[in-house]
N, CA, C and O atoms as a GROMACS GRO file, in nm:
protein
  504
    1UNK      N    1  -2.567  -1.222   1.695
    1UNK     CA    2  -2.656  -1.309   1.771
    1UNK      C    3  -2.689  -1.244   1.905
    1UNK      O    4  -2.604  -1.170   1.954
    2UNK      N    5  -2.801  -1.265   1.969
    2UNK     CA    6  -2.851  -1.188   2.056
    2UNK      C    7  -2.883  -1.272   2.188
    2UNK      O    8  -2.992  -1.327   2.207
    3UNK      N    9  -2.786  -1.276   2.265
    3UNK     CA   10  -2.725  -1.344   2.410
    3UNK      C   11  -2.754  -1.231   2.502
    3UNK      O   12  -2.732  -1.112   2.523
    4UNK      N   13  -2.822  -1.349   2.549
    4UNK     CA   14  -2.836  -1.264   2.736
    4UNK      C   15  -2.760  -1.387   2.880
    4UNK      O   16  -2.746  -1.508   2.863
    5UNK      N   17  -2.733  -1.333   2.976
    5UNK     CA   18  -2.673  -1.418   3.084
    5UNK      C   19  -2.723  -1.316   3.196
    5UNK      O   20  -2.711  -1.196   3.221
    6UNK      N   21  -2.798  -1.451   3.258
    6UNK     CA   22  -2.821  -1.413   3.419
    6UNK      C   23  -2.703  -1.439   3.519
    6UNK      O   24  -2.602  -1.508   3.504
    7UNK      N   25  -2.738  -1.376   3.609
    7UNK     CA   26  -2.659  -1.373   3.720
    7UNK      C   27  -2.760  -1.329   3.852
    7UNK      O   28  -2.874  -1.282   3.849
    8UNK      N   29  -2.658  -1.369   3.988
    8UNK     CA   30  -2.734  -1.302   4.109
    8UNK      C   31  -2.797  -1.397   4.151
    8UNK      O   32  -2.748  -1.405   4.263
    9UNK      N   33  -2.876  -1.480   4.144
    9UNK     CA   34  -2.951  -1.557   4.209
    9UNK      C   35  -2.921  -1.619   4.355
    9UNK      O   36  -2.830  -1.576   4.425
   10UNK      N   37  -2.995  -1.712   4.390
   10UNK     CA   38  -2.936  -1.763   4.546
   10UNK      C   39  -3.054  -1.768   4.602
   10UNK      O   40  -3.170  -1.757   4.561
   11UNK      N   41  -2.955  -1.809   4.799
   11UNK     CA   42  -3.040  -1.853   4.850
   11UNK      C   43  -3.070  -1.744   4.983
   11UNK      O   44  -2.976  -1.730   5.061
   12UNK      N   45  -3.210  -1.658   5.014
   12UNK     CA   46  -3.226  -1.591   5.102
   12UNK      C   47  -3.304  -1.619   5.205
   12UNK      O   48  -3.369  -1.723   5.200
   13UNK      N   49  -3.317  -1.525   5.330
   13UNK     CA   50  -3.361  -1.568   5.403
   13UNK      C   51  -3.532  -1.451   5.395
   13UNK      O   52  -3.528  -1.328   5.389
   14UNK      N   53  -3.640  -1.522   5.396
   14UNK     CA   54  -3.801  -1.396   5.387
   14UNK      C   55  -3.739  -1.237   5.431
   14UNK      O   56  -3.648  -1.222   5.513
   15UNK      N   57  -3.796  -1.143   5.370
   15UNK     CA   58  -3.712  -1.039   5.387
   15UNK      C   59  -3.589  -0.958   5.364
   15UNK      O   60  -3.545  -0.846   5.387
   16UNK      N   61  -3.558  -1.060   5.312
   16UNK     CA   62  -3.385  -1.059   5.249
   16UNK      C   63  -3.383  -0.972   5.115
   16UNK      O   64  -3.498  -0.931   5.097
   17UNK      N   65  -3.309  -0.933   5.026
   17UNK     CA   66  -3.301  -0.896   4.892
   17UNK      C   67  -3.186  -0.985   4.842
   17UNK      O   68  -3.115  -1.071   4.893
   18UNK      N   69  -3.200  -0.911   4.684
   18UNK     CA   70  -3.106  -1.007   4.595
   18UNK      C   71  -3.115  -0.838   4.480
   18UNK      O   72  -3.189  -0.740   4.479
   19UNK      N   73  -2.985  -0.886   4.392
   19UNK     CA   74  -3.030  -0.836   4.288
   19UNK      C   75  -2.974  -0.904   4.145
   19UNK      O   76  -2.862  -0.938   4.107
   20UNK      N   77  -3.054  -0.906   4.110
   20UNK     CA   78  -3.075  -0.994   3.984
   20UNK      C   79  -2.948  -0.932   3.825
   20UNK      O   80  -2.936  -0.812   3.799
   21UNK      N   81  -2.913  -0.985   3.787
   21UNK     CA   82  -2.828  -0.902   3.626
   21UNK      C   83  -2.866  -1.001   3.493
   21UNK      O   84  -2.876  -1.124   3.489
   22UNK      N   85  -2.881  -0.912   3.402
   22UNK     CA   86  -2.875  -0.968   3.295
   22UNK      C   87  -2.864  -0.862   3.176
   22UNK      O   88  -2.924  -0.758   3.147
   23UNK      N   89  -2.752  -0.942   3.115
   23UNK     CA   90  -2.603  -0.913   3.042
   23UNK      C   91  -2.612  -0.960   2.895
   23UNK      O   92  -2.595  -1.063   2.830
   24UNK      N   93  -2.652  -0.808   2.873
   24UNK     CA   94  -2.698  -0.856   2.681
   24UNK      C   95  -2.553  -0.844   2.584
   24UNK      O   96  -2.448  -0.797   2.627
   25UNK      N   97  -2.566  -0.884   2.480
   25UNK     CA   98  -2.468  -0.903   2.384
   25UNK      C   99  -2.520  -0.934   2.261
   25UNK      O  100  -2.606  -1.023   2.254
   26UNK      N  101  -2.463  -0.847   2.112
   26UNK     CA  102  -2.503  -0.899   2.009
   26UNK      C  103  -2.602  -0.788   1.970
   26UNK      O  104  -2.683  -0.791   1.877
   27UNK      N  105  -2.594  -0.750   2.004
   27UNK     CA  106  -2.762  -0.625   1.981
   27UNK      C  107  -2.753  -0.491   2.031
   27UNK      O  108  -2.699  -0.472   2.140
   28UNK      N  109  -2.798  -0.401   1.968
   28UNK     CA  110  -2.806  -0.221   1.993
   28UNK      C  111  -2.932  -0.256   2.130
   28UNK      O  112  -3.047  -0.294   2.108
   29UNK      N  113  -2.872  -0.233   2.266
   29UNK     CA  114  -2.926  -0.222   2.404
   29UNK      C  115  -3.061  -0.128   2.367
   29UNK      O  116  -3.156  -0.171   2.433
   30UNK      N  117  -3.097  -0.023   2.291
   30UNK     CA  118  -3.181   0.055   2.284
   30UNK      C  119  -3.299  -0.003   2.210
   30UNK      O  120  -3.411   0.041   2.234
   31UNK      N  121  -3.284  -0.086   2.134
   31UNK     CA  122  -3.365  -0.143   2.018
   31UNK      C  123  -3.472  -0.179   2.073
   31UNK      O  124  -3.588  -0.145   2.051
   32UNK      N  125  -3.403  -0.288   2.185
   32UNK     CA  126  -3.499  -0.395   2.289
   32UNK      C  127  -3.568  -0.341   2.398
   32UNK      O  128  -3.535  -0.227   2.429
   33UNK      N  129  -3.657  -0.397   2.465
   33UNK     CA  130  -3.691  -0.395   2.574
   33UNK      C  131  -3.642  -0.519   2.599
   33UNK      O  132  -3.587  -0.593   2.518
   34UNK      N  133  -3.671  -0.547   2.754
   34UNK     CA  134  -3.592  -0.637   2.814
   34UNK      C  135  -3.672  -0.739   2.944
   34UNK      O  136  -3.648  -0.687   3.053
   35UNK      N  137  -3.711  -0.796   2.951
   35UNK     CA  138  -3.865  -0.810   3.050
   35UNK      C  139  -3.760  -0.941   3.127
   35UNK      O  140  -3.655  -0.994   3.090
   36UNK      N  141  -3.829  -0.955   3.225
   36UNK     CA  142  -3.764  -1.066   3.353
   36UNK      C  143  -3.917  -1.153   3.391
   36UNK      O  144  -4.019  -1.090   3.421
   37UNK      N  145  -3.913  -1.272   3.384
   37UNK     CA  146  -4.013  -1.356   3.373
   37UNK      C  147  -3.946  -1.460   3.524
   37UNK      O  148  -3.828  -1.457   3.560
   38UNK      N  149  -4.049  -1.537   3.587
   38UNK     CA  150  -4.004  -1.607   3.653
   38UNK      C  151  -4.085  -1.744   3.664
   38UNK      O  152  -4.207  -1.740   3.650
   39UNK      N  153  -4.022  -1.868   3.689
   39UNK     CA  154  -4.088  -1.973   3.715
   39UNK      C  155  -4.080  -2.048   3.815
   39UNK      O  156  -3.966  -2.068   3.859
   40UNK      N  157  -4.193  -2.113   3.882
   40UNK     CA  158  -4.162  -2.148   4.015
   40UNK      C  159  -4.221  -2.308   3.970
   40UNK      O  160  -4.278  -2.341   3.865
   41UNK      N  161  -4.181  -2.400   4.102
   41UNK     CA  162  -4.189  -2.548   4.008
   41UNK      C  163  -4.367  -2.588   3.978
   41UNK      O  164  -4.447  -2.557   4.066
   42UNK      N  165  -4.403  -2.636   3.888
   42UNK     CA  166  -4.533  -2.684   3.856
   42UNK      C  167  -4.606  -2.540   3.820
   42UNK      O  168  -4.728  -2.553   3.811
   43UNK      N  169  -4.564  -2.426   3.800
   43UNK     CA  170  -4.650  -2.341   3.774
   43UNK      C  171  -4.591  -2.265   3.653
   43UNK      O  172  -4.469  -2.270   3.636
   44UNK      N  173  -4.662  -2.202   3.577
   44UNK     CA  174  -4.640  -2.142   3.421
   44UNK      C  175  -4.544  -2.029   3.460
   44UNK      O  176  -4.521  -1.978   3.569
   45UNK      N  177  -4.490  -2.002   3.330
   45UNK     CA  178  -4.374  -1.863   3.353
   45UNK      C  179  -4.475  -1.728   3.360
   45UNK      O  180  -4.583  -1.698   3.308
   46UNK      N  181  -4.402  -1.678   3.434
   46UNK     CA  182  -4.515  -1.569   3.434
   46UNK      C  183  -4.422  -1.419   3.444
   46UNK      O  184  -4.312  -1.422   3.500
   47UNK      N  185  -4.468  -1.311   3.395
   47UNK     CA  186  -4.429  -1.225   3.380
   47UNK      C  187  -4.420  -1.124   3.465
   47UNK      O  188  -4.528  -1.080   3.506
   48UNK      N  189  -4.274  -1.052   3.522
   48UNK     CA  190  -4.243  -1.016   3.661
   48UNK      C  191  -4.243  -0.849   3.638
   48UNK      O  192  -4.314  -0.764   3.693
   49UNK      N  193  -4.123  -0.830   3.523
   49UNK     CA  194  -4.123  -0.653   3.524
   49UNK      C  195  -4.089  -0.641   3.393
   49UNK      O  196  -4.092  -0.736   3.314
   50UNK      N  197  -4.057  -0.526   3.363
   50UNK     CA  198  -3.981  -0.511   3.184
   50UNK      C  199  -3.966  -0.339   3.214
   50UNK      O  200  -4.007  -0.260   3.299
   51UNK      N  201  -3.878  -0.333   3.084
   51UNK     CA  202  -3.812  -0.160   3.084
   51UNK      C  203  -3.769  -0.177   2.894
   51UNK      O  204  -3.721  -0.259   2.816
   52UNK      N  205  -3.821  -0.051   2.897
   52UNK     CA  206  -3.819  -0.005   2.743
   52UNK      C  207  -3.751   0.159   2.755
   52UNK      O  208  -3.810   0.262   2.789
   53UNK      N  209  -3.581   0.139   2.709
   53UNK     CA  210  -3.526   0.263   2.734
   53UNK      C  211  -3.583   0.351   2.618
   53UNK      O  212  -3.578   0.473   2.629
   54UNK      N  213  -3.650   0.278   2.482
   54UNK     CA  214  -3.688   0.340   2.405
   54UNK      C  215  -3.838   0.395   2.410
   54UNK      O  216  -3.882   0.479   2.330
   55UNK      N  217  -3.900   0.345   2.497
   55UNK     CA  218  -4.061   0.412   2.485
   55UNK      C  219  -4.032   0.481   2.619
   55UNK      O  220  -4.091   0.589   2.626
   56UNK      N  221  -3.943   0.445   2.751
   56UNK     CA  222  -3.955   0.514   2.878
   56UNK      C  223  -3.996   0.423   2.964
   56UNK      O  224  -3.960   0.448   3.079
   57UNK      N  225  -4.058   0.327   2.952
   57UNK     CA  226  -4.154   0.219   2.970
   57UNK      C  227  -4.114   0.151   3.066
   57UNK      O  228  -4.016   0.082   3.042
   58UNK      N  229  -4.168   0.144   3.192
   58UNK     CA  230  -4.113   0.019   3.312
   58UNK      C  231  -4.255  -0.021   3.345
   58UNK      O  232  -4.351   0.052   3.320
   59UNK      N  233  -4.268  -0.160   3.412
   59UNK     CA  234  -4.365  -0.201   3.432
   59UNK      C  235  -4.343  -0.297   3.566
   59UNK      O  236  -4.236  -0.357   3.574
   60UNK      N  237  -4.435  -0.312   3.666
   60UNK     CA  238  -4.433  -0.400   3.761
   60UNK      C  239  -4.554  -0.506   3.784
   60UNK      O  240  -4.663  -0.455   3.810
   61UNK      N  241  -4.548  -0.610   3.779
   61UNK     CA  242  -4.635  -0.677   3.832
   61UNK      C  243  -4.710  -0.654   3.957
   61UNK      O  244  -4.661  -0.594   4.052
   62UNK      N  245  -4.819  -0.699   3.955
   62UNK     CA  246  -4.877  -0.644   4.068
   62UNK      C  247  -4.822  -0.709   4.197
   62UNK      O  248  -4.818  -0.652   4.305
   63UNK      N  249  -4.767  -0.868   4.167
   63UNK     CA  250  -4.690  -0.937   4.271
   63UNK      C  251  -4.558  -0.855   4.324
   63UNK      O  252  -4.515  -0.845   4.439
   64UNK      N  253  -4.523  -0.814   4.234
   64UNK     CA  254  -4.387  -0.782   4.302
   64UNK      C  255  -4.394  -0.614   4.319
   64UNK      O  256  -4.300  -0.573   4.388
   65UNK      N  257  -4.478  -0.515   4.274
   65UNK     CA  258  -4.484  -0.410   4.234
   65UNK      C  259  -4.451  -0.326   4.430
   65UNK      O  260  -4.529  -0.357   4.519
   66UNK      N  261  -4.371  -0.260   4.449
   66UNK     CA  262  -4.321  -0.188   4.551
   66UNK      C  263  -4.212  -0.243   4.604
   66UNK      O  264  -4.153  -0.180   4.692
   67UNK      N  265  -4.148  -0.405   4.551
   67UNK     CA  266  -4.096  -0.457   4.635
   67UNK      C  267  -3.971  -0.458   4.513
   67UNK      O  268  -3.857  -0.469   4.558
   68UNK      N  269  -3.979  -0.450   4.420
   68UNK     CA  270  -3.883  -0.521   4.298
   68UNK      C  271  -3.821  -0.377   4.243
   68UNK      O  272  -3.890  -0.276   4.260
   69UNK      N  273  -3.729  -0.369   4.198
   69UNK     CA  274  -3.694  -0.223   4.086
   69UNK      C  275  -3.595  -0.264   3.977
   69UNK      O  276  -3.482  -0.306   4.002
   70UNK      N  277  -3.653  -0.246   3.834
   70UNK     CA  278  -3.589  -0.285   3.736
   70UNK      C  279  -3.497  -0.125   3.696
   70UNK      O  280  -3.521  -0.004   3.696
   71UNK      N  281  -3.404  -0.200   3.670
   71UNK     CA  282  -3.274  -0.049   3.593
   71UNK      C  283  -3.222  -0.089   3.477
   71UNK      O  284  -3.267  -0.192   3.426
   72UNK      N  285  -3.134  -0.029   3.423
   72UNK     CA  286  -3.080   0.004   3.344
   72UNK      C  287  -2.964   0.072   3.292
   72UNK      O  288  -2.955   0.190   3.256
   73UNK      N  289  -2.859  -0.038   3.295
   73UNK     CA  290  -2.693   0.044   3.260
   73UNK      C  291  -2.669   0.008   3.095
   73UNK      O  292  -2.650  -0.100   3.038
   74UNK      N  293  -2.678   0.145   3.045
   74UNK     CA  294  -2.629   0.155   2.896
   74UNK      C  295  -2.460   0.080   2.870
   74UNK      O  296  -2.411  -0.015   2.810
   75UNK      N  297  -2.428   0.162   2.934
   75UNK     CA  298  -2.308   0.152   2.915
   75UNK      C  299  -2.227   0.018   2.953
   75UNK      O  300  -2.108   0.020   2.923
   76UNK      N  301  -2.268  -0.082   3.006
   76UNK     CA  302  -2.299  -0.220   3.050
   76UNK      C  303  -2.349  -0.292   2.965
   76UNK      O  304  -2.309  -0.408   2.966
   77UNK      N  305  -2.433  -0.259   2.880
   77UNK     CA  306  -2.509  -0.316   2.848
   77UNK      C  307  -2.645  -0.446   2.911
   77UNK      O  308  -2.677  -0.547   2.848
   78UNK      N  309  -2.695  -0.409   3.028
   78UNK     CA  310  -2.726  -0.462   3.156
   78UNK      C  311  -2.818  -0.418   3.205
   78UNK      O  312  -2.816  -0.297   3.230
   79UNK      N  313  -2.938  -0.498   3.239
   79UNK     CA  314  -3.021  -0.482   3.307
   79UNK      C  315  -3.035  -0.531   3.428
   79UNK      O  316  -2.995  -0.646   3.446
   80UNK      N  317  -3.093  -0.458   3.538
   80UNK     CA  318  -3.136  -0.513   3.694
   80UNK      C  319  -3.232  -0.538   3.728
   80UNK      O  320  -3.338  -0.485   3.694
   81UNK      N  321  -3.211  -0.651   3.826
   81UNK     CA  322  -3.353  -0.646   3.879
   81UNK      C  323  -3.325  -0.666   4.051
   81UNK      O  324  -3.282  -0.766   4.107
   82UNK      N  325  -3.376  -0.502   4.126
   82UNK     CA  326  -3.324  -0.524   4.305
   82UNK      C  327  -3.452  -0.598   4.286
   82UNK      O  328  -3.536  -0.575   4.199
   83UNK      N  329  -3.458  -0.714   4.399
   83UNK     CA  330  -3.569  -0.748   4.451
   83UNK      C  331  -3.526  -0.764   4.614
   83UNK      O  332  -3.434  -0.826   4.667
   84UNK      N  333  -3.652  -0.666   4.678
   84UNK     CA  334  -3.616  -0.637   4.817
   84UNK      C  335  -3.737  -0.696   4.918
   84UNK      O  336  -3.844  -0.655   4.875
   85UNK      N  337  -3.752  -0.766   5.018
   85UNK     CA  338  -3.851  -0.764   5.088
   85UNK      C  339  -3.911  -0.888   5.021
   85UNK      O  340  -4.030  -0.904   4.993
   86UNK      N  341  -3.798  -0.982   4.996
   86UNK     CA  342  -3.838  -1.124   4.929
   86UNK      C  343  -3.941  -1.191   5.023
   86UNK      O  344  -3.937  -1.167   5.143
   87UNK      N  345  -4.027  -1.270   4.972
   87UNK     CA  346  -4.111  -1.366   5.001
   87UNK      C  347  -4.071  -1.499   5.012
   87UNK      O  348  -3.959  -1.505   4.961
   88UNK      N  349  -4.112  -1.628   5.059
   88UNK     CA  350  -4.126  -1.708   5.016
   88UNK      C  351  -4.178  -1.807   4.899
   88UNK      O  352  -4.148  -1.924   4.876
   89UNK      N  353  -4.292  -1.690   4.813
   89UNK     CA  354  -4.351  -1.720   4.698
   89UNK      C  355  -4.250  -1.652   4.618
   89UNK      O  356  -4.278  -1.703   4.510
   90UNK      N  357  -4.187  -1.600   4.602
   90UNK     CA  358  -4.060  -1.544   4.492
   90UNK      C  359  -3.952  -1.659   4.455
   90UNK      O  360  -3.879  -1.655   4.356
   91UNK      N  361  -3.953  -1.731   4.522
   91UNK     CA  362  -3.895  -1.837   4.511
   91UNK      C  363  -3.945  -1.941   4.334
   91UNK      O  364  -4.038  -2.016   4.305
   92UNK      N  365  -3.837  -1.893   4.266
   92UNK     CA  366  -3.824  -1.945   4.100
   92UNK      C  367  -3.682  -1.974   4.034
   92UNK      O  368  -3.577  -1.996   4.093
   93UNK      N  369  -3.702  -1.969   3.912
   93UNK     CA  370  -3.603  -1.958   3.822
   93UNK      C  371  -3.621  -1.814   3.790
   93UNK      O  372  -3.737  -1.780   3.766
   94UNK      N  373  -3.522  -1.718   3.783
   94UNK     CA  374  -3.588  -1.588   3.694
   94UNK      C  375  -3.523  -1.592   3.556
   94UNK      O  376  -3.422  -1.648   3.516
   95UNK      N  377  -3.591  -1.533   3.511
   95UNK     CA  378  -3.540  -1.544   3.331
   95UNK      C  379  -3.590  -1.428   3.274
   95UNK      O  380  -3.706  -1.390   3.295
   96UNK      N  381  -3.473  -1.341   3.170
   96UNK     CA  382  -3.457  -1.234   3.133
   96UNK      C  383  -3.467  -1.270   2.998
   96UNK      O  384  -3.414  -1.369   2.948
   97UNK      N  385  -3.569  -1.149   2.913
   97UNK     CA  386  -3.592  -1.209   2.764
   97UNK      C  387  -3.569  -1.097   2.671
   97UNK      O  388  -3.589  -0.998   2.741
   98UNK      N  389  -3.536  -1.055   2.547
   98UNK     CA  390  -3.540  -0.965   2.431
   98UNK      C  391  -3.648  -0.925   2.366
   98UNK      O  392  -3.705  -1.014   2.303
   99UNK      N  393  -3.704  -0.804   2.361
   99UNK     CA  394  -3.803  -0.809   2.343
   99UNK      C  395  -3.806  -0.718   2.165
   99UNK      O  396  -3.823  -0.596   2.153
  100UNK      N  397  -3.788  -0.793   2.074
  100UNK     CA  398  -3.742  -0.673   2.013
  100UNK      C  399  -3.889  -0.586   1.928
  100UNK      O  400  -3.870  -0.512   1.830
  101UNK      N  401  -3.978  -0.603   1.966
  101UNK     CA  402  -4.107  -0.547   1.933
  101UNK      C  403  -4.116  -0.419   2.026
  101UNK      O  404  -4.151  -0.304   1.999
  102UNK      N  405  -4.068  -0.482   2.156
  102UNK     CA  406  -4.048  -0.347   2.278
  102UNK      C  407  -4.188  -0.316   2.317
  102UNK      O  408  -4.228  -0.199   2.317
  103UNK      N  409  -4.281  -0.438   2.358
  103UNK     CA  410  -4.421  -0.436   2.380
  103UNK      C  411  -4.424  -0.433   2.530
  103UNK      O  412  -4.519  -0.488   2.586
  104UNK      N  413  -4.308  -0.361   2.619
  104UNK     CA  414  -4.307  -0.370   2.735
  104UNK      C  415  -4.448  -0.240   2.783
  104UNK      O  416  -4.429  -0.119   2.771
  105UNK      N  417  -4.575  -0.297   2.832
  105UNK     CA  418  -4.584  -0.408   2.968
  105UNK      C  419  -4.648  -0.512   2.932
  105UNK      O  420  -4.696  -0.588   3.016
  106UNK      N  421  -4.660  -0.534   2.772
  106UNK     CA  422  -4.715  -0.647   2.730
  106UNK      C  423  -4.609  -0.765   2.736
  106UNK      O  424  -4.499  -0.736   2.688
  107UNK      N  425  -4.623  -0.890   2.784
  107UNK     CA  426  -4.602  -1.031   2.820
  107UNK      C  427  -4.676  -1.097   2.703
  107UNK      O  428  -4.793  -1.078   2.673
  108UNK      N  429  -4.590  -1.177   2.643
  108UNK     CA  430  -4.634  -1.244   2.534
  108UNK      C  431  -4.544  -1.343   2.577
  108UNK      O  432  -4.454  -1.342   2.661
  109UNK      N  433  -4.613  -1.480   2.457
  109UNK     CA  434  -4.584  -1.627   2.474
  109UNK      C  435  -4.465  -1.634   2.450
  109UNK      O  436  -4.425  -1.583   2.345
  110UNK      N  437  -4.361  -1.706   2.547
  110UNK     CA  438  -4.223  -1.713   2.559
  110UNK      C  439  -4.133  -1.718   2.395
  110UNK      O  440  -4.027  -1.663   2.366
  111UNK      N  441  -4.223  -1.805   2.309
  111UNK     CA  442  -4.183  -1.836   2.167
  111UNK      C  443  -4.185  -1.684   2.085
  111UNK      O  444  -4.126  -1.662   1.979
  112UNK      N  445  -4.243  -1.616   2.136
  112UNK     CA  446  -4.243  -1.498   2.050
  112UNK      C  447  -4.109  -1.414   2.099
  112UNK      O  448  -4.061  -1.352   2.004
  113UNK      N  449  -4.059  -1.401   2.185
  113UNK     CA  450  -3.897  -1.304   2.250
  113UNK      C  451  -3.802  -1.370   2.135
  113UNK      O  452  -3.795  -1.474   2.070
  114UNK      N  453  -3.716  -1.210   2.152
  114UNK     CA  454  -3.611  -1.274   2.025
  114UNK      C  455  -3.504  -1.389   2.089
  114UNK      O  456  -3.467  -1.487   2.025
  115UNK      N  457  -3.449  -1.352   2.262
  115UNK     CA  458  -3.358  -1.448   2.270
  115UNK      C  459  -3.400  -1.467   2.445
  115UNK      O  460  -3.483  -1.390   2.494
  116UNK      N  461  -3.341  -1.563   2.518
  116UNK     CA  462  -3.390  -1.540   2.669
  116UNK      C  463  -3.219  -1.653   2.751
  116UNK      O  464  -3.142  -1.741   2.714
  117UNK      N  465  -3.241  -1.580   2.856
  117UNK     CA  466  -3.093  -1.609   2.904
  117UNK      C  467  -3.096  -1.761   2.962
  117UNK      O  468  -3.199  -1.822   2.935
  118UNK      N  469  -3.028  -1.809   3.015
  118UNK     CA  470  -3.037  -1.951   3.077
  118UNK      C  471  -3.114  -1.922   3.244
  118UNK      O  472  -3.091  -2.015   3.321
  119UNK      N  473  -3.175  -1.840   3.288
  119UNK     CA  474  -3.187  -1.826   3.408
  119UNK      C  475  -3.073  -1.894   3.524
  119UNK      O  476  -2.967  -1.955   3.530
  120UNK      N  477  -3.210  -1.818   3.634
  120UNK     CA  478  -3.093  -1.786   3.796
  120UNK      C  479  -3.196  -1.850   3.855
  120UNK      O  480  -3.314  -1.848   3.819
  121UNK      N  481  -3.145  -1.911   3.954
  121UNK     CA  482  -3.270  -1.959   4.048
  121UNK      C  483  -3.251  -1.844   4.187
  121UNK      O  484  -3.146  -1.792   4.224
  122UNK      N  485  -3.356  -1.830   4.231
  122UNK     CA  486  -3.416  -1.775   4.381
  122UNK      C  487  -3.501  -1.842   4.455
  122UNK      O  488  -3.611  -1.891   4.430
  123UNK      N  489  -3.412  -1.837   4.581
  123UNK     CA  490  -3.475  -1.951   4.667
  123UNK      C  491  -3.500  -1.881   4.800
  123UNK      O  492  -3.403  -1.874   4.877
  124UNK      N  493  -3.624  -1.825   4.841
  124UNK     CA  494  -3.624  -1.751   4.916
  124UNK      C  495  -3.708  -1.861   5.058
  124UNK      O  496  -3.812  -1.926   5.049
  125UNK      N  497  -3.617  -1.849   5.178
  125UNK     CA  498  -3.685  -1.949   5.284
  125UNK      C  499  -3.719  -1.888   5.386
  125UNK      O  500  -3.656  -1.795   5.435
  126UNK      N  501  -3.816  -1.932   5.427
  126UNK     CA  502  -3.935  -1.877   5.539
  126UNK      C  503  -3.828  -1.883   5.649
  126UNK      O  504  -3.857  -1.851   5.765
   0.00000   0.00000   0.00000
């Protein structure tokens, strides 16, 4: 079965960083890509970064793109997400998903990921 768990979340101050984890299980780490989605209240999930150790593949949103860096520990089985130079609009739930098509920088409808973690909230204050 193919389990993921977030971690990291909290509460920062604008400017601040965090870094985000999520902790796969159940599954060959290489198979997947791994994408980090976030939701903020009243607004749709929307798609933040992703990494495909098998195509090479990282991707940034244009929101977060200079400010965010997604990684990758094999041996962990674990993905990161630094997010540095937080906003006040960063402020969500983040949520880490399986991607086992590995269509990373493609974002598809949440129902299509093979599994997605319970999310972290980020609460970033002005």
């Amino acid at each position: 079965e193919v389990q993921l768990v977030e971690s990291g979340g909290g509460l920062v101050q604008a400017g601040g960083s965090l870094t985000l984890s999520c902790a796969a299980s159940g599954f060959t780490f290489d198979d997947y890509a791994i994408h980090w989605f976030r939701q903020a209240p009243g607004k749709e999930r929307e798609g933040v970064s992703c990494i495909s150790r098998k195509t090479g593949i990282i991707y940034y949103s244009k929101f977060v793109k200079g400010r965010f860096t997604i990684s990758s520990d094999n041996a962990k089985n674990t993905v990161y997400l630094q997010m540095n130079s937080l906003k006040p609009e960063d402020t969500a739930v983040y949520y880490c998903a399986a991607d086992g098509l590995r269509l990373c920088p493609m974002f598809r409808d949440p129902s299509e990921y093979d599994s997605w973690g319970q999310g972290t909230q980020v609460t970033v204050s002005s």
